[in-house]
Each structure stands twice: as C-alpha cells, then as structure tokens.
N, C-alpha and C positions, 0 to 999 in steps of 0.2 A: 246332178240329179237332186230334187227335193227330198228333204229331207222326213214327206210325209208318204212317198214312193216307195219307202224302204222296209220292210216289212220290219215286226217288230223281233224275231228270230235272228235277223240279220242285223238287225241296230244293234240287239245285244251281242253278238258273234263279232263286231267291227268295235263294239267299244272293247270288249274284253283285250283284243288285238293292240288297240291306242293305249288304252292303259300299261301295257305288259311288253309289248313291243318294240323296243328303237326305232324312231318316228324315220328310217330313211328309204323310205317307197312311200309313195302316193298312189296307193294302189283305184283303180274304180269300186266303187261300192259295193261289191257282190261277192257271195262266199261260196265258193264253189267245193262241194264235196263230194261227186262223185263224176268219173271220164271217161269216154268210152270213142275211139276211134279220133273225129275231128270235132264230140261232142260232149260238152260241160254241162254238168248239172248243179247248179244252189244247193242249199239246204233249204231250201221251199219246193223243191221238184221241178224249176223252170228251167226247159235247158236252153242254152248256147251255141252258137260255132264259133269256136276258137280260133282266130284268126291272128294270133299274137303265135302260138304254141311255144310258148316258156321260152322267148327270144330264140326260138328254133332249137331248143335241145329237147323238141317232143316231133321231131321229124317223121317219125313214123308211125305217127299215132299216140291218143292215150288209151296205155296199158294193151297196145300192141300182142297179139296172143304170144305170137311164136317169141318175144323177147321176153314177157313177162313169162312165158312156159319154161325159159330158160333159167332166170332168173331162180325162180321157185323150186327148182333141182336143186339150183346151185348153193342154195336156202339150206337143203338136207343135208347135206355134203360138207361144204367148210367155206367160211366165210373170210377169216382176216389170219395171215401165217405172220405178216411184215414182209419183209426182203429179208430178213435173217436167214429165211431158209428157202427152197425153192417151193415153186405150188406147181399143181397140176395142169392149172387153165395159163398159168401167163405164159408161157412158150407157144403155143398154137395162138393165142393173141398178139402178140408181137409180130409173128411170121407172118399171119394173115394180114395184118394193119400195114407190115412191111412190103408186102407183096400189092398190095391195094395202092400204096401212093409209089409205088414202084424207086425205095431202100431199101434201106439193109438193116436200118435199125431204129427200135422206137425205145423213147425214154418216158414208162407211164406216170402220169401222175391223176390228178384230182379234177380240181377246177381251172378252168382256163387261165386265169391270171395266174395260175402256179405254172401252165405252158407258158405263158411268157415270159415270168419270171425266171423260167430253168431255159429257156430259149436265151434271155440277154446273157445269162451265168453261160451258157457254152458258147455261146460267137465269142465274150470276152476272152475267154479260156483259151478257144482257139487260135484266137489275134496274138495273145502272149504266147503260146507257144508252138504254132504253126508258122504262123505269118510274121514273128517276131517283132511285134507292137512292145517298145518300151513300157515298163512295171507302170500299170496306172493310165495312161495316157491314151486308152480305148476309146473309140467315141462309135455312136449308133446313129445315124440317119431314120427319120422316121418322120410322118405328114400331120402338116394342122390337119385338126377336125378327126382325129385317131381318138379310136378308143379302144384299147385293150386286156382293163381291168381298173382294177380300186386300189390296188396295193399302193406303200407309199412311192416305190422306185417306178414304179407305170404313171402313177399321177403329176411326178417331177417332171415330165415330159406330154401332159395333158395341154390343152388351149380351154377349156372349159372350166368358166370360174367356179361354176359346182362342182367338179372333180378337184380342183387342187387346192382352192380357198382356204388356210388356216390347217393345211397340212405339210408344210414346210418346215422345219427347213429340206430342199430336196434334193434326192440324188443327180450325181450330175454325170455330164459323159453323154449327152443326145444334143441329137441339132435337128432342128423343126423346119421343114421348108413345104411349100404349097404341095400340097395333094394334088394330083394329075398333071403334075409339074416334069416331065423327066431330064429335062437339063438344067432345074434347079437342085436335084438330087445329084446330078453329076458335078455341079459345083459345090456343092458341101462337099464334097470325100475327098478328104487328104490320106496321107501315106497313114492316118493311126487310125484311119475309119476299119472298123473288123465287119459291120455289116449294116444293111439298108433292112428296114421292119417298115411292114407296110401291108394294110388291109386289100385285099384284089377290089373288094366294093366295101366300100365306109357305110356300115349298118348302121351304129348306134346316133352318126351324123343326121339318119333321116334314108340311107339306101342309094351313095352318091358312089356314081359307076363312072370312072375315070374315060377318060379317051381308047380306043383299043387297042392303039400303039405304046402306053403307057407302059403297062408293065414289059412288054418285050425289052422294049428301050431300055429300061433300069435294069433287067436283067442281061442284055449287053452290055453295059456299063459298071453293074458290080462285076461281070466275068473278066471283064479287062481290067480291073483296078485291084482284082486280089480282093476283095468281099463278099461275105456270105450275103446270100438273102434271102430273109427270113418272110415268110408270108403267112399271114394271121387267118387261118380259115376257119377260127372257130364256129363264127356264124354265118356263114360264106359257103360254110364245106360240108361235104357227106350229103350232097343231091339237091339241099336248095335252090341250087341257079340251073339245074336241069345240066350238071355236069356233077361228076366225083367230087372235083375243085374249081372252084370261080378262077382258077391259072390256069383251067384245061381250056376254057372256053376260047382263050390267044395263045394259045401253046403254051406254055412258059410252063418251066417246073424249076422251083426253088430249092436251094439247100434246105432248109428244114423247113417243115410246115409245121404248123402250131395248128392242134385237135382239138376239138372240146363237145361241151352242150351233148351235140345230137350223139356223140361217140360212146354215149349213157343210158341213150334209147327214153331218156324220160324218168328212170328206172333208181339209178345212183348215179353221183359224179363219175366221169371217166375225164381224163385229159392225156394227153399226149405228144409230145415233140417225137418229129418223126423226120431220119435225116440217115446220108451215108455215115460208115463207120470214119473215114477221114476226118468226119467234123464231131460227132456224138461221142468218136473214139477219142477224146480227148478226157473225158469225165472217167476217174479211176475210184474204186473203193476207197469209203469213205466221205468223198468231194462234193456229197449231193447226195440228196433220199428224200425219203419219204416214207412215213410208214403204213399209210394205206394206198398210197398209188400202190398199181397193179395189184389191188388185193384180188383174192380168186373169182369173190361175186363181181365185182366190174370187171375183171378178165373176160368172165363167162359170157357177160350183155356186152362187154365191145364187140367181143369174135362174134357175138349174133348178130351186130350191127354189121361188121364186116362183110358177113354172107351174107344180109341182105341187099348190102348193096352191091356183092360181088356181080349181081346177077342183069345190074344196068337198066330194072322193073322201074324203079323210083328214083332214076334220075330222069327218065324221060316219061317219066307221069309227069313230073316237075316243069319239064320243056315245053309239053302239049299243051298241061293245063294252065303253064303260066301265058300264054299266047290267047288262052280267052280269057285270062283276068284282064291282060294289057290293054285287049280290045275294049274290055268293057269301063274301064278305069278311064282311058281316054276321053269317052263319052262326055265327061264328066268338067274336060276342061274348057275353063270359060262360063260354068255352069254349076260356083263353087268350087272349084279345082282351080290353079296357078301352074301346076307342075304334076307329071306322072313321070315315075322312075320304076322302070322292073325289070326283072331278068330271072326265069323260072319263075318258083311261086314267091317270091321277095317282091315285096313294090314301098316303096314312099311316095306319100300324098302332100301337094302342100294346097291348106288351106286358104283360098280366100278369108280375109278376115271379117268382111263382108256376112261371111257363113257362121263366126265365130271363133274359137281357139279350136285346135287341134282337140285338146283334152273336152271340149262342151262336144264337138263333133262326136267323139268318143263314147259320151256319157248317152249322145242319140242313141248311138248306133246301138250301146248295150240293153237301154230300153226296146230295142225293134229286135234283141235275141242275137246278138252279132257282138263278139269283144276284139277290139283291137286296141292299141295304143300308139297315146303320143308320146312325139320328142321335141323339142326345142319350139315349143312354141307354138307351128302353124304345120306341125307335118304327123300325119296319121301312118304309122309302121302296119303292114299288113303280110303276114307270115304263117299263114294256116297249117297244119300238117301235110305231110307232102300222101296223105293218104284220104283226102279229099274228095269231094265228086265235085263233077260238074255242075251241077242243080246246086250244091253248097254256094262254089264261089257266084253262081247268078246272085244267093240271095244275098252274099255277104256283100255282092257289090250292087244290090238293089238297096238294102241297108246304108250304105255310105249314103247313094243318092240322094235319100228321104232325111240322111241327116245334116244335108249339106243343104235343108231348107228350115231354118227353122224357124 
C-alpha cells in the first residue's frame, strides 16, 4: 500500500507499534480496533471481513456472544488459582474436552507451542518408561514443511530458514522425512523412535493436504512398531475442515492430539494435549505445570467452545460453506491462480507471479475491504471465522479476483 493511502491516525498508530515493538510480524498496514462476528473495524471506522481470523483461533467469531457471555461471568468469579489448588471450571472442562476427542484425559496448558512442547515431554517420558527406550536415546519422526511453534526445541526440527536461522544451537532427537510420504515415515522408525508428530493438513506451509491414505498408513504403522502419534490440530481442529478434527475426515484417531488457537474462542490462550491415561498417565506431580494453563477463565471459554461444538452446527457450516468457497476459488485458476488447496473454510492460494507476490495480492485485497495473508512467497492463506455467510465469502472471493488484476 502507499504510503499516501494511510491515513494519518493510522501512520501514527503503526509508527508508535515500530518504534516500541519487536520488529517480528510484518503485519498489513491497518489497525484494527473494534470486531464483531466475521467483521473488523480500523480506528477510522472502515470495516473488513476477516478472512485470516487470528490463523483460526477466532473460529467462532469475534467476540462471539455466548463465549464472550461466558467469559464476562467468569470475570466476576475468579480468574487465576494456579494448579496449587483445585478451581471450579477445570473439571467439567477437561471432561467435556475429553469426551469431545473421545479420551480420558487432557493436560491444559496456554499456547500451542506449549502443546507441543508438553506433547514431545510426554511421548519421550513415555518411550522411557513404557516402551523402555534407553535414558536419552528417544527420537521423534516429524515432516519437512512442519510447523509447530517458535520455541527453541520446535525450531531444531524446522526446514524454514526464518524459523531456525541463528537459533542454534538445537535440540536434537527428530528425524525430518517428506510430508505425505508414508513409507518414508516408516523408514525412519527404529526400535528408539517413541512417536511420529505430524500436521493432518500443513497450514502455515500454505494449507498442503497430504494424500488420503497418508495418515491411515502412518497410523498402521506407528500401531505396529510401538509409537505414539501425535497429531497437531491446532489449526486444523475444532471445525475448520468441516469436521471436529482434520483425522476425522480419514478415520484415524491419534494418541494425543495437540489443542490450541480456536480452544480460546478468540478470548484468552487455551491449549491442550489431549490423550488416554496410558500415555498422559506417565506425567506425575511435580514433572510438568504450568501456572496459568487451566486457569478458571480459560477453563470457562474452553467448556464454552466445547459445547459449542458439541452440537456439530459449525463443523458443517464449515463443510457447506467451504464447498462454495472451493467453487469459487477455482474460478480463478489460470486467471491469476497456479493452485487452489481447501477443505472446509481453509484454502491456500498460489499466486501467479504474473499477478504479483502473495503479500501485494494481500495489500489488494485489504484496499477492496477484505484481509487475508500471505506465506512463503506466492500463496495467499484464506481462513474466515467459521461463523460467516454466504454473501461474505462471494465478496471475499470477488476481492481476491479483482486483486489478482492489478
């Protein structure tokens, strides 16, 4: 965007940000201050549709009534106890979270990379002392083009020079093999492998949906070799792909699934590793915490996420409506477009370059009232709230069209 498009409210709101803020997002030029369902509003009054929604952890909307209703109780009531003591709301959230991915038991925490990171801490734990993996010698299976957090021990096993660049030296114990590969996953696993981690659809890659034999296969395969496996649904899961989980859509259900983003309603972090007591039952007092995972306010907004998806309204709003995004997205290839990738309301775009970068695309689109984002380059991420209409995604995908000419 030029530089002379930006109003002057907004120029000052975006320097104050650069000056004061660790330069590590490159955010689009707009400040958005107030949200209401699938729609953003500036601090000049101009609204949006949101077609990113906070990489899916505003799935049900922003500021959603019945979760924000929740929330705002839960405001008057009590907010943070720790795990020192028991709270009110985390027992009916655990049960319900456990009952939803159908375990027994969930380990809450915060932000997703804290699910993964307390995911690799329990396959290891397990490996040593279920499976009897010699002290140290655990190793993790996991695919190029993964991405599952920032942390240092998640980025030792990144492919992406901007994730791991000059953060070494790094933890070791993973073996990288091709994504949608599943008898390259079966060739990595020796007798010290404890478990396979692995995205059902690779979001931050660009929204790259494996073969549909893939994950079965690797879940025949860790069940025959003695391996957990571990599936990363943070942004994959809780009704994006027009199912509970991106593993229901091929059957397959995982030893632990990894929670996140949406598990928050938009509201506060929630995260969650969620698995049988055999594998989860390995973590004893003291081994692991946290002292605001499962505090009582995210307790409160999970279990409201929970019930809202108990009731299967918004995973098949997700199904129906991502079936005329896909239609309409197609349109587009050959015509500006390279490639369309969806599955519910998730889709990755790649751009002709012909058209521009991903990110100028972007910059269209948010001048025509539309924000979505890019990734790597040439591919525009399109992720609305799963609480969208029809008329929305026409415009959002009337929007691309128009920026896909510029």
């Amino acid at each position: 965007m030029e530089e002379k498009e930006i109003s002057p409210a907004q120029r000052a709101a975006i320097a104050e940000v650069e000056r004061h803020a660790a330069h590590n997002y490159h955010p689009l030029p707009v400040v958005i201050a107030d949200a209401e369902g699938a729609t953003v509003v500036d601090i000049d009054g101009r609204r949006y549709l949101d077609c990113l929604a906070a990489y899916s952890a505003v799935n049900f909307g922003h500021r959603n009534p019945r979760l924000t209703a929740v929330a705002h109780a839960q405001l008057d009531r009590l907010t943070l106890t720790s795990r020192a003591f028991h709270s009110a709301a985390l027992g009916p959230f655990c049960s319900a979270l456990a009952e939803l991915a159908g375990k027994e038991m969930v380990l809450p925490m915060n932000t997703g990379a804290e699910a993964v990171e307390s995911g690799i801490k329990v396959a290891r734990k397990w490996g040593y002392e279920v499976k009897g993996v010699a002290t140290d010698r655990a190793n993790i299976v996991v695919a190029h083009g993964n991405f599952h957090g920032r942390t240092t021990t998640i980025v030792s096993f990144s492919d992406d020079p901007d994730a791991f660049t000059g953060y070494g030296p790094f933890t070791p114990g993973f073996r990288s093999v091709p994504y949608g590969d599943a008898a390259a996953v079966a060739e990595a696993i020796d007798d010290d492998t404890v478990a396979v981690l692995l995205e059902p659809i690779q979001g931050e890659a660009g929204v790259i949906i494996p073969p549909g034999d893939y994950l079965p296969q690797v879940r025949d395969v860790t069940a025959a070799r003695d391996v957990l496996l571990i599936v990363d649904e943070i942004q994959s899961g809780l009704g994006r792909t027009g199912a509970t989980f991106a593993c229901d859509l091929v059957g397959v259900t995982p030893d632990l699934y990894l929670l996140g983003k949406a598990l928050g309603g938009g509201i506060v972090p929630v995260s969650a590793v969620v698995g049988d007591a055999d594998v989860l039952g390995v973590l004893r007092p003291g081994q692991h915490g946290s002292t605001f995972g499962g505090n009582p306010l995210a307790a409160a907004v999970g279990l409201a996420v929970v019930e809202l998806l108990a009731t299967g309204e918004m995973q098949l709003r997700a199904k129906t409506l991502g079936e005329s995004l896909r239609e309409g997205l197609t349109a587009y290839l050959g015509h500006g477009l390279t490639a369309v990738r969806s599955v519910g309301l998730w889709a990755g775009v790649d751009v002709d370059p012909a058209a521009g970068t991903a990110r100028e695309v972007c910059e269209r689109m948010m001048r025509g009232g539309v924000l979505a984002k890019d990734t790597h380059g040439q591919t525009v991420r399109l992720a609305p709230p799963l609480v969208v209409t029809e008329a929305e995604l026409d415009r959002a995908v009337a929007a691309l069209g128009s920026a896909l000419r510029p």
